[in-house]
GUROTI-632929 format. One record per atom (N, C-alpha, C): residue in one letter; x, y, z negated. Coordinates in pm, whole numbers, padded with zeros to 5 digits, always signed. Each point is the difference from the previous one (the first is absolute). Layout:
AXYZ...
END
This chain:
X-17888-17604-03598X+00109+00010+00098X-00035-00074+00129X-00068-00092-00021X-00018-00141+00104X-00118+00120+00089X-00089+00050-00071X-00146+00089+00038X+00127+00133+00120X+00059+00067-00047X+00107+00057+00016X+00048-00018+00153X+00033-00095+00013X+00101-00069+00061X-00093-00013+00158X-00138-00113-00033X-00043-00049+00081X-00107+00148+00030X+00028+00106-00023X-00118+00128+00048X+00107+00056+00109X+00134+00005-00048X+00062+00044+00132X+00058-00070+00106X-00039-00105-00029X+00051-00101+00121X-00139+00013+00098X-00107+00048-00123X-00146-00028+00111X+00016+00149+00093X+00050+00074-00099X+00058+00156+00133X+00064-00006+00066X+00144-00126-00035X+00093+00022+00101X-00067-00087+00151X-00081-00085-00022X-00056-00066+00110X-00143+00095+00051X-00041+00061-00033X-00090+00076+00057X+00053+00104+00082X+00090+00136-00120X+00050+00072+00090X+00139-00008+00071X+00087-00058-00034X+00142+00010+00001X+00085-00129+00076X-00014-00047+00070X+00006-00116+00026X-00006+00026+00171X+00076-00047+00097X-00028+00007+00142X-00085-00026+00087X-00143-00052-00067X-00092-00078+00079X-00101+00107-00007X-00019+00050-00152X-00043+00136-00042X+00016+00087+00105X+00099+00056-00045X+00088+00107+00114X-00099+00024+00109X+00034-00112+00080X-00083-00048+00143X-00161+00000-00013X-00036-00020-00099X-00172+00020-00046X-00049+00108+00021X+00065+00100-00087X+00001+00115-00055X-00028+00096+00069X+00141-00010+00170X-00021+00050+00103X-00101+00020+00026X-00005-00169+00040X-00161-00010+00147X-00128+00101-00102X-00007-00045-00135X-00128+00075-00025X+00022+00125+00008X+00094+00100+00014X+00016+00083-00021X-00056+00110+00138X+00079-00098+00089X-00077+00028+00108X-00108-00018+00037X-00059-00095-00036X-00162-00050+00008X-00090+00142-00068X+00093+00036-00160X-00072+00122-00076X+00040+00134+00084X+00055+00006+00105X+00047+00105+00092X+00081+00097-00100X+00086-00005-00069X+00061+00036-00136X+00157+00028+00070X+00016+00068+00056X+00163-00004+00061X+00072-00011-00061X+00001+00148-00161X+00074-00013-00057X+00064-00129-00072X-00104-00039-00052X+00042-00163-00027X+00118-00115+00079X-00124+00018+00122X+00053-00079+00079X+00219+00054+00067X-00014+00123-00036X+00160+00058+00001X+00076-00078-00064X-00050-00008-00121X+00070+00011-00168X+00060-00163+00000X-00077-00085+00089X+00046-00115-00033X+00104-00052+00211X+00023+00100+00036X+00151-00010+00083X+00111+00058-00013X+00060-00059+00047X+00165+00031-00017X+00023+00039+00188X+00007+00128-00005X-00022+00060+00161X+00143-00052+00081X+00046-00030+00130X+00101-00069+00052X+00011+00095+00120X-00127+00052+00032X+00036+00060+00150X-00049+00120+00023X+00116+00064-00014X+00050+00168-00051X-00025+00067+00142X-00005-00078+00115X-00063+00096+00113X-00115-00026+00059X-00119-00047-00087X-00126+00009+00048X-00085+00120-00112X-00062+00031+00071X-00105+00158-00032X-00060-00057-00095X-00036+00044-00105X-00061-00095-00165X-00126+00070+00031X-00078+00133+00084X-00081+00080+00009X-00101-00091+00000X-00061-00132+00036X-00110-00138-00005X+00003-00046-00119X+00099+00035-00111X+00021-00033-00144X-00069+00064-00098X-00104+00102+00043X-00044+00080-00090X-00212-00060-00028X-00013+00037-00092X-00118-00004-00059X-00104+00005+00094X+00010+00119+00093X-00110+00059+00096X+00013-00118+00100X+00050-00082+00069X+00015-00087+00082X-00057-00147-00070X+00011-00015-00109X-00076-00134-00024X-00131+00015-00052X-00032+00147-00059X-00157+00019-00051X-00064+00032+00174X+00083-00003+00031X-00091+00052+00177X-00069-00154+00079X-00137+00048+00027X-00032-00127+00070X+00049-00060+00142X+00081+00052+00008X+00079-00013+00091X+00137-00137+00017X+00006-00021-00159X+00089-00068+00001X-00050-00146-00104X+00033-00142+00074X-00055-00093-00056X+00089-00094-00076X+00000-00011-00107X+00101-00106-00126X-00007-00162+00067X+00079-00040-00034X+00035-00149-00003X-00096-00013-00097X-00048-00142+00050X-00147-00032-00063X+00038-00158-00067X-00063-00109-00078X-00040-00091-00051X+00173-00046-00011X+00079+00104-00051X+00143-00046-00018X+00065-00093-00096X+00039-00109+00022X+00054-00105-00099X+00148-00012-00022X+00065-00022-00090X+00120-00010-00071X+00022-00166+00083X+00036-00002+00092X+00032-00150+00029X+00128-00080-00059X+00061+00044+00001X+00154-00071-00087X+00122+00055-00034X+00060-00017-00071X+00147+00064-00021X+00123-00063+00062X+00069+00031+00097X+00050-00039+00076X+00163-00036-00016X+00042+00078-00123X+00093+00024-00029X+00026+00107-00119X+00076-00068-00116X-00030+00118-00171X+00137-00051-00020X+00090+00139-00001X+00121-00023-00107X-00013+00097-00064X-00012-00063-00144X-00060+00113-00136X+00159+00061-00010X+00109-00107+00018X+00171+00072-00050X+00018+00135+00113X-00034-00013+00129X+00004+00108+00056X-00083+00141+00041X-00123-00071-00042X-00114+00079-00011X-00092+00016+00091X+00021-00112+00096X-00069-00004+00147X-00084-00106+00024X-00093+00070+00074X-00126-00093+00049X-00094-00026+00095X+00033-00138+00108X-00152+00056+00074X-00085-00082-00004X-00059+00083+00039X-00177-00079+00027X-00108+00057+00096X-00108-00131+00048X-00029+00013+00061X-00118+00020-00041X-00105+00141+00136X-00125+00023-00050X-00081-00019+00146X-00107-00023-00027X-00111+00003+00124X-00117+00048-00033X-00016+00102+00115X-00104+00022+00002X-00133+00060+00111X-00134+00007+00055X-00043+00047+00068X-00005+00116+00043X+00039+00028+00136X-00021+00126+00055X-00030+00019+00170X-00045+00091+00066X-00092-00027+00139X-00023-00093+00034X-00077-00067-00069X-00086-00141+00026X+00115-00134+00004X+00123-00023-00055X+00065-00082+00012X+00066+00063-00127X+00057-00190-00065X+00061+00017-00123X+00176-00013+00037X+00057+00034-00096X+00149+00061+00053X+00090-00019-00128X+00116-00031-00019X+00081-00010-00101X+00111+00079-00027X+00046+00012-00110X+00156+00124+00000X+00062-00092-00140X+00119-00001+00075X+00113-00054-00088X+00051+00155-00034X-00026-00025-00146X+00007+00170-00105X+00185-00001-00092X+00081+00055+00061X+00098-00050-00092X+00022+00122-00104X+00012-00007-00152X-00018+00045-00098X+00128-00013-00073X+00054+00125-00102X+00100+00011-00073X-00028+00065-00143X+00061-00042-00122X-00065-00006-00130X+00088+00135+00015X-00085+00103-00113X+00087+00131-00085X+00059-00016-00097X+00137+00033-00008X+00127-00031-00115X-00073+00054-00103X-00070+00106+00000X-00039+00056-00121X-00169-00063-00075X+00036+00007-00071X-00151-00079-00050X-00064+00121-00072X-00159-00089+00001X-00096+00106-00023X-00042-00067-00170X-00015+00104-00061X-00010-00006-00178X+00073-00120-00020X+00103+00013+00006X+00130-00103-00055X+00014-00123+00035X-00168-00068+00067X+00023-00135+00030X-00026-00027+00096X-00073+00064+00102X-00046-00027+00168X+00107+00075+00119X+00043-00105+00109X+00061+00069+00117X-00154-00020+00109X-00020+00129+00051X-00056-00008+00103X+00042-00028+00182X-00085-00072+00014X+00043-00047+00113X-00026+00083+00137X+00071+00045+00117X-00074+00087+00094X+00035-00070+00122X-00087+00029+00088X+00033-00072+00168X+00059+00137+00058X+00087-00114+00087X+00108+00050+00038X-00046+00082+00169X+00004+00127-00023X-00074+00066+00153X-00126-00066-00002X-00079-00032+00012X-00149-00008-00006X-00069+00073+00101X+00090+00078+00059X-00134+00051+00174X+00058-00021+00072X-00033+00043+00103X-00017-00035+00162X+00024+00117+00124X+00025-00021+00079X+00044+00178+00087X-00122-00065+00119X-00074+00123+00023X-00075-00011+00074X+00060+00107+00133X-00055-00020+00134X+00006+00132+00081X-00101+00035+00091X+00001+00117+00014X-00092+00061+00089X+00005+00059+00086X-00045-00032+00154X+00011+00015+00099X-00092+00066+00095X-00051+00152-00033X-00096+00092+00031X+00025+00117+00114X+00030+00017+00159X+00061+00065+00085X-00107+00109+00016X+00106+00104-00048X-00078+00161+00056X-00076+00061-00128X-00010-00111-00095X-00048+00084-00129X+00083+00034-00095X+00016+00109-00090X+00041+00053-00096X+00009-00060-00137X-00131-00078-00050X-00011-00051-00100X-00148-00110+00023X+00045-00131-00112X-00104-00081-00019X-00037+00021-00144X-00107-00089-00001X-00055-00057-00135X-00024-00129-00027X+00106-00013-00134X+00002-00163-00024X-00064-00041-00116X-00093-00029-00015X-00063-00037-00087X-00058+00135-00097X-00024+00077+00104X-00063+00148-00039X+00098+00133-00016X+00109-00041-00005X+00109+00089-00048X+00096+00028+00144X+00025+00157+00018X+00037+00010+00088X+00119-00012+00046X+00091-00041+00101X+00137-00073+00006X+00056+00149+00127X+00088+00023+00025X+00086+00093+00088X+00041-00095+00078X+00028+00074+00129X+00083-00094+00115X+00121-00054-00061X+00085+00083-00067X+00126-00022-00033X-00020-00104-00111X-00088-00063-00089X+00046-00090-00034X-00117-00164-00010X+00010+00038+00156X-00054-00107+00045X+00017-00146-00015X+00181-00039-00004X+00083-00098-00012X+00043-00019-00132X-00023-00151-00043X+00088+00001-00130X-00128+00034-00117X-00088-00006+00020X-00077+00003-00153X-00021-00085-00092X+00035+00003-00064X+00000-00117-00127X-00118+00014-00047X-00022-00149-00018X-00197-00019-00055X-00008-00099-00112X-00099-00035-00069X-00059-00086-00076X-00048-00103+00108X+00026-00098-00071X-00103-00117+00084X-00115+00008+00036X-00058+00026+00102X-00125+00022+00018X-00089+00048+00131X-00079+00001+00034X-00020+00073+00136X-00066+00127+00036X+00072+00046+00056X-00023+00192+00056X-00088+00014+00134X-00072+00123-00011X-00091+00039+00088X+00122+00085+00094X-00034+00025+00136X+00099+00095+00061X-00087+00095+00060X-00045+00150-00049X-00089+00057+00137X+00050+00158+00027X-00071+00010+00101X+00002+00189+00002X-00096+00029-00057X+00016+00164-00088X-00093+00053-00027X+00007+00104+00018X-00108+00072+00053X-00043+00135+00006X+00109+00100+00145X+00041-00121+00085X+00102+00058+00047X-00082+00060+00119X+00039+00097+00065X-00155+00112+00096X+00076-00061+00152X+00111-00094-00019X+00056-00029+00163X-00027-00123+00022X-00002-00107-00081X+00055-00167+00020X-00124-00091-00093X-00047-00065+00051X-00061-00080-00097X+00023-00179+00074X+00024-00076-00119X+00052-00136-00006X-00108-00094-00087X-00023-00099+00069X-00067-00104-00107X+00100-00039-00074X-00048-00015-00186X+00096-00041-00063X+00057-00107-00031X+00151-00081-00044X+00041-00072-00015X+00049-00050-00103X+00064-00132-00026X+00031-00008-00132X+00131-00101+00003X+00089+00057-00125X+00124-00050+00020X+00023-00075-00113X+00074-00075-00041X-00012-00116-00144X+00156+00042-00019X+00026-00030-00164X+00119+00004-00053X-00056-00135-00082X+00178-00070-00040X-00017-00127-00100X-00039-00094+00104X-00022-00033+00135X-00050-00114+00064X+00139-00016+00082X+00091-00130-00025X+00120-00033+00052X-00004-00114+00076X+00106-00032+00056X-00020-00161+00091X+00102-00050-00101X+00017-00142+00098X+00099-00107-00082X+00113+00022-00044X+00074+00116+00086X+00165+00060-00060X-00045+00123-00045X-00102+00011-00034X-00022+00158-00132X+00012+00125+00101X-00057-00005+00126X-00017+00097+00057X-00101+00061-00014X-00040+00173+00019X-00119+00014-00016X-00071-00009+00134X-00154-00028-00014X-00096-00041+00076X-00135+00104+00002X+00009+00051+00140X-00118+00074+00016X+00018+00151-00042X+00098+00048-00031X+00083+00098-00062X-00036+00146+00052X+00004-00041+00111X-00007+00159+00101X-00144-00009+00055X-00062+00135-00021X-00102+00058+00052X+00019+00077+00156X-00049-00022+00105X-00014+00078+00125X-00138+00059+00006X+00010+00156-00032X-00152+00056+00058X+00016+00058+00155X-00114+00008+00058X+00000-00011+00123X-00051+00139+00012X+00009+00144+00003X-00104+00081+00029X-00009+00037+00133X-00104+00055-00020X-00063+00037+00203X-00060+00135-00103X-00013+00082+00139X-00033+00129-00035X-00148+00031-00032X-00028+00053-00068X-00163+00025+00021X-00072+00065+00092X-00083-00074+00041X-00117+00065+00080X-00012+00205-00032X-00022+00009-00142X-00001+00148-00004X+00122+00079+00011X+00141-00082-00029X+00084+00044+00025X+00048+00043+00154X-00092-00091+00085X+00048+00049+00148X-00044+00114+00013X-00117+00048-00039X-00095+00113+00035X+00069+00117-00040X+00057-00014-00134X+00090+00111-00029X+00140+00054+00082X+00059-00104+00025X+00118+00024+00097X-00029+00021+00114X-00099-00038+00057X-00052+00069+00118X-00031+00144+00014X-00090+00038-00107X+00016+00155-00040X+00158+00076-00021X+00077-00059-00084X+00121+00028-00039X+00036+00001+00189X+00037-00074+00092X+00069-00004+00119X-00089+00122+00060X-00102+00032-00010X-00050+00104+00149X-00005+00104-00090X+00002-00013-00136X-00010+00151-00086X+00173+00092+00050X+00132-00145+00030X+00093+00031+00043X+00025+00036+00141X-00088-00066+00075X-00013+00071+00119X-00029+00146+00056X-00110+00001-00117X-00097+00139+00081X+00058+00119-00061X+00075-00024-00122X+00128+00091-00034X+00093-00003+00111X+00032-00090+00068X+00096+00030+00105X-00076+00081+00172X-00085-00055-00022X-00135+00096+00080X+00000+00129+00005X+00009+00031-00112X+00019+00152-00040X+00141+00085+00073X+00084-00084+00030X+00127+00091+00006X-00015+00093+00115X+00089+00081+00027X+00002+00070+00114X+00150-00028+00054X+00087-00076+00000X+00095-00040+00085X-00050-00116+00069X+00126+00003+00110X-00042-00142+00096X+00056-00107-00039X+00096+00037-00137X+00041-00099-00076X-00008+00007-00137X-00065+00020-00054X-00024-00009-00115X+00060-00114-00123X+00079+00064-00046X+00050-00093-00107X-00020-00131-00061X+00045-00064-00020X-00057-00132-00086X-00134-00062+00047X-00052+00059+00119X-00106-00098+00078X+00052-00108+00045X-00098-00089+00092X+00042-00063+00104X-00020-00007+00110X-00053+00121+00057X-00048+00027+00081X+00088+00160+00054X+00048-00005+00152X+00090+00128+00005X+00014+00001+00164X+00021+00147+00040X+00011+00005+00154X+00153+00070+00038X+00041+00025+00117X+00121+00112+00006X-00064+00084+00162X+00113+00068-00033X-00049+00127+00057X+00151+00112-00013X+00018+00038+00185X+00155+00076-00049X-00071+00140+00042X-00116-00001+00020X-00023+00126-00047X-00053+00037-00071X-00068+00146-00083X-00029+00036-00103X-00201-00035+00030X+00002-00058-00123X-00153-00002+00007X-00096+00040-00106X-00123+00068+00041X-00055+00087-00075X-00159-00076-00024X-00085+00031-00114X-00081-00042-00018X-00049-00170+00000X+00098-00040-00074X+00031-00193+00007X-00157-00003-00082X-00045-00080+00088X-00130-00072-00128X-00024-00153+00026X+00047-00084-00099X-00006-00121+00017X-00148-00088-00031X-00009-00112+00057X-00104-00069-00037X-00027-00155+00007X-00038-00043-00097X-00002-00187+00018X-00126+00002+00109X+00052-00063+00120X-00076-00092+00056X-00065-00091-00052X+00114-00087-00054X-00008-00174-00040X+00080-00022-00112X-00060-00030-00076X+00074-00020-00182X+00041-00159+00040X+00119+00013-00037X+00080-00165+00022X-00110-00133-00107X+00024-00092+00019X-00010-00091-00085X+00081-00077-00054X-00019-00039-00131X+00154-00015-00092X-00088-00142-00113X+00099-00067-00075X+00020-00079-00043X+00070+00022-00152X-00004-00030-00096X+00036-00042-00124X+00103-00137+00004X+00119-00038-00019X+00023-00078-00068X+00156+00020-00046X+00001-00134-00082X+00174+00017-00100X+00076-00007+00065X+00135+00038-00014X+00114-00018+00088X+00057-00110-00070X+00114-00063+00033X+00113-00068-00074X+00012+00048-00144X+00066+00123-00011X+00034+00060-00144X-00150+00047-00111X-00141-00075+00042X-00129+00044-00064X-00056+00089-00005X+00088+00129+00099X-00120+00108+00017X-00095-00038+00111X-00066+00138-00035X-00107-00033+00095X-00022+00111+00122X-00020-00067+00081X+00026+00103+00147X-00098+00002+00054X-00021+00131+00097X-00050+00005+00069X+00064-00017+00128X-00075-00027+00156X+00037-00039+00055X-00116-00017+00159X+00073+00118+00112X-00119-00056+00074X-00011-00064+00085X-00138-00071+00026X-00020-00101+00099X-00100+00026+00136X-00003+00125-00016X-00105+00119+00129X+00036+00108-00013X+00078+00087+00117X+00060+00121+00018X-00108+00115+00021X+00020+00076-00105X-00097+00122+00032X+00076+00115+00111X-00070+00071+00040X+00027+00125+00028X-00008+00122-00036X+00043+00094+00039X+00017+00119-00067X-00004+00110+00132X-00034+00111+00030X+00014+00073+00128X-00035+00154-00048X+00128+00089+00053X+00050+00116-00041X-00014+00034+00136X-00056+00164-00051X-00028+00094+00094X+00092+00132-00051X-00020+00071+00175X+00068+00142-00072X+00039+00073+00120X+00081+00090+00000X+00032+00091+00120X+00172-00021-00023X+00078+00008+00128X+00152-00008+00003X+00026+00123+00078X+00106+00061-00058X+00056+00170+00055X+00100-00017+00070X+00013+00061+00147X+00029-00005+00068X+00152+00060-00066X+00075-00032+00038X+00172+00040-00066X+00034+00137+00118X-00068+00010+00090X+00055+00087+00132X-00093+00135+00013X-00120-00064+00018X-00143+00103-00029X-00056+00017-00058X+00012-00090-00164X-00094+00043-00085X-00152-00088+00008X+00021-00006+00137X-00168-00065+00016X-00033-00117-00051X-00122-00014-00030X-00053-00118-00105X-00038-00096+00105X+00032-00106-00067X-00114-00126+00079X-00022-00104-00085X-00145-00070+00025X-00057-00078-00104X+00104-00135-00009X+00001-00018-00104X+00111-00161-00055X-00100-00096-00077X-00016-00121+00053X-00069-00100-00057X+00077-00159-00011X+00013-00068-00111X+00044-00096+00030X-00048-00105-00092X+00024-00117+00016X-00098-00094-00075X+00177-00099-00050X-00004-00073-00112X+00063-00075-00064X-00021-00104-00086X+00048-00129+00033X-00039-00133-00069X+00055+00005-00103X-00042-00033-00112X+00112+00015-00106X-00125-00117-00122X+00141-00058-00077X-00064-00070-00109X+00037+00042-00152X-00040-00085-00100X-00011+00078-00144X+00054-00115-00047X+00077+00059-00084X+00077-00124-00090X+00037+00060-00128X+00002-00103-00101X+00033+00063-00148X-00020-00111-00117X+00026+00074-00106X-00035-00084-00124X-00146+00009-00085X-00014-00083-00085X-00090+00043-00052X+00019-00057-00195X-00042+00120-00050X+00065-00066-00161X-00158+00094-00124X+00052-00061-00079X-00128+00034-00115X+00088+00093-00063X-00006+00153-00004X+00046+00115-00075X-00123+00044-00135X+00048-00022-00133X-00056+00048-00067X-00139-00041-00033X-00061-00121+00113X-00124-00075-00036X-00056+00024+00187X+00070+00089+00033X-00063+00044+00144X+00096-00027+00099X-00072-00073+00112X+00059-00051+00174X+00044+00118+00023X+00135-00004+00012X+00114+00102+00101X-00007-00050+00143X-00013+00026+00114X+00070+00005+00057X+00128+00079+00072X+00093-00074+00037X+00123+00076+00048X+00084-00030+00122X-00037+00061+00122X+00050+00026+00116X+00127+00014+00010X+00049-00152+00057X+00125+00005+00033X+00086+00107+00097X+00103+00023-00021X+00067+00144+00059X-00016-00070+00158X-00028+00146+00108X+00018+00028+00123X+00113+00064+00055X+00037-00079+00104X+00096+00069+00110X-00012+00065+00129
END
């Protein structure tokens, strides 16, 4: 009985017990084991994105565990109510860091004689702050604009980058969950990527802008629709043939709301020829006129491929 007795007290202090609990975690994360690492919280915050909670995000090298983590003390244990905290420390981006873990026992016990103990919320909301892109990658796994804010994480630290995106490229960054200050705030939380456009991406929108031009080149009115480029004329004119002089020069960048614009900063020209009919005699005479005009628009990734899209003309 005594043999009995003292085998589950050696379980209840290994597994079952609040200091455990808190062990259990950190290795769990150390073993990049999510599921595990789930099984032993009690979730608190019902509006952060759990999508950083999954398997693929901690086997990804992307994402780095709390390291050389120690059980430092119990801070506070009422076995009558079932509550507990304690404190853990441990290393992470080159500085060591502590978390006061508060923990609550399960009414129900496991094979008749163990309550397990779970920490109470156990992650962290990270955010991300990426203008003009669609989607990141956090720790390999790909994130949507829309749920940029509010991600709930494991303790630990995340890679932030673009990938494969054919418009924007950013050096990558890295954002920490589990690192708090003195009133339990989180610290270092939010990621800002910075992108600038690519070098090959200009080359393309440049094509994209005069591929839109020389379609407007083509027209045979003196105003041609949805250009930006247009003449008048109150009499009737015959044989319009337009032509770029001078292709404007234009610029890339974000607006306020993160798109991305175009925008120009050197006025091209454009100069239409043609004959105007005399309203009285019929008789022709040559019509030539030249017009400053600039290019403005958006620019967005459709389907893997640079759109551009020419803002409406008046």
């Amino acid at each position: 009985m005594a043999t009995l007795s003292g085998g589950l007290r050696f379980v209840e202090r290994t597994f079952f017990e609040p200091e455990s609990a808190v062990s259990l975690f950190f290795e769990a994360l150390n073993d990049r084991d999510a599921a595990t690492a789930g099984s032993l919280l009690l979730p608190t915050r019902s509006s952060d994105n759990p999508v950083l909670l999954h398997r693929d995000v901690l086997r990804s090298q992307g994402y780095t565990p709390p390291a050389d983590v120690r059980v430092e003390e119990t801070m506070a244990l009422d076995l009558e109510a079932g509550t507990a905290t304690i404190t853990a420390s441990f290393s992470l981006g080159g500085s060591r860091h502590s978390l006061d873990l508060k923990l609550r026992r399960d009414e129900q016990k496991i094979a008749g004689f163990f309550h397990r103990w779970r920490i109470v919320g156990g992650t962290y909301p990270v955010d991300i702050h990426a203008s003009g892109v669609d989607s990141v990658r956090v720790a390999g796994v790909a994130i949507e604009r829309d749920s940029f804010n509010n991600l709930g994480a494991f303790p630990g630290k995340y890679e932030i980058s673009l990938a494969g995106d054919p418009l924007w490229e950013a050096p990558p960054v890295a954002v920490y969950a589990g690192i708090v200050d003195s009133w339990g705030y989180s610290r270092d939380s939010e990621a800002v990527l910075e992108p600038n456009i690519k070098s090959s991406a200009i080359d393309t929108i440049s094509d994209r802008i005069r591929s839109y031009l020389d379609r407007c080149v083509r027209a045979t009115e003196i105003a041609p629709e949805g250009c930006p480029f247009s003449a008048t004329s109150y009499l009737e004119t015959r044989n319009v043939r337009w032509q770029i002089a001078k292709y404007p020069e234009w610029k890339v960048q974000l607006n306020y709301s993160g798109e991305a614009v175009v925008t120009t900063i050197g006025d091209g020209q454009a100069v239409v020829s043609g004959q105007t009919v005399s309203s009285f005699s019929n008789e022709t005479s040559p019509f030539q006129y030249t017009d400053t005009f600039a290019v403005s628009g958006t620019v967005a990734v459709s389907n893997g491929a640079i759109v551009f899209t020419p803002h409406d003309t008046f």
